[in-house]
N, C-alpha and C positions, 0 to 999 in steps of 0.2 A: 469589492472583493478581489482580493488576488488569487491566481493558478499557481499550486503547488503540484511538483511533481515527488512524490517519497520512492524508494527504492530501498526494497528488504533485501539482505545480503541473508541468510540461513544457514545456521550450522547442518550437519546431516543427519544429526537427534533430532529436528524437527519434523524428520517422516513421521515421527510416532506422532506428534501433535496431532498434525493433516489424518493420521489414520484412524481419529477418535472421534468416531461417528459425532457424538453427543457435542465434542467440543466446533465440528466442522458445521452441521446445523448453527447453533449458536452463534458462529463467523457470518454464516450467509443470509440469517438472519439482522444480525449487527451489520451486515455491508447495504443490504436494501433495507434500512430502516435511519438510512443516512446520505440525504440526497444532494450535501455536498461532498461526498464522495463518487467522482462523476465515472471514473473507470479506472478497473481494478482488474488484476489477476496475475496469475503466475508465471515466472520467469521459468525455460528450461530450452538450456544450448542444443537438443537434439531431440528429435521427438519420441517417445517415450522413458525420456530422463525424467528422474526424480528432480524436482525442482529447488532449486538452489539458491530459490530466492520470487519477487513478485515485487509487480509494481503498482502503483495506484495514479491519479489526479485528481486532485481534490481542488474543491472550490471555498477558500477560507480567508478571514479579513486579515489573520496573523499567524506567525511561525508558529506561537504556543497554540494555537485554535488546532494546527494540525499535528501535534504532537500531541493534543490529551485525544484528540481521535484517535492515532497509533496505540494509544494506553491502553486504551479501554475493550480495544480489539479483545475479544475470545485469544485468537492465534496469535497474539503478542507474547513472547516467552522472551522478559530481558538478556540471558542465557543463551540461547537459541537465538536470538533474532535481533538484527542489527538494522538500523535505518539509515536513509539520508535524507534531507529535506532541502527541494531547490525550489525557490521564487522561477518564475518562467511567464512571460509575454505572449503574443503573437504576433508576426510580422506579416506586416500589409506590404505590398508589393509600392518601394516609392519611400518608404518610413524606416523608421529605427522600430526595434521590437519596441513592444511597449507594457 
């Protein structure tokens, strides 16, 4: 398995998403019912800003593996919500990342 790291970019129509109770269960439900999605949550430059975006890591054998996870999200709105998706290592002290 490889470490994926994705980062959501967010239009500012996506408050409404976030504010739909029904759709925000649903997410938090879909987020802990997916245990290669190892840590998640939301981007915001100052604290109490509206968030502008959220990041995740995921733990998945390929690019598509974590891009049908992004799909299936509740709070995926193609419109609203932009992704990236980076392959990422860890570096031991002495090594190349790996």
């Amino acid at each position: 398995m490889k470490q994926w790291t994705v980062t959501f970019s967010d239009d500012p129509a996506m408050s409404r998403v976030r504010a739909d109770k029904a759709r925000r269960l649903a997410h938090i439900a879909f987020v802990r019912e997916r245990p290669e999605l190892q840590i998640g949550g939301p981007l915001a430059m100052t604290p109490m800003q509206d968030f502008p975006g959220a990041i995740w890591t995921v733990q998945a054998a390929t690019r598509a593996d974590v891009e049908q996870l992004i799909l299936s999200d509740p709070y995926y709105v193609a419109s609203l919500r932009r992704y990236k998706i980076r392959a990422w290592g860890h570096a031991v002290l002495g090594q190349a990342a790996l």
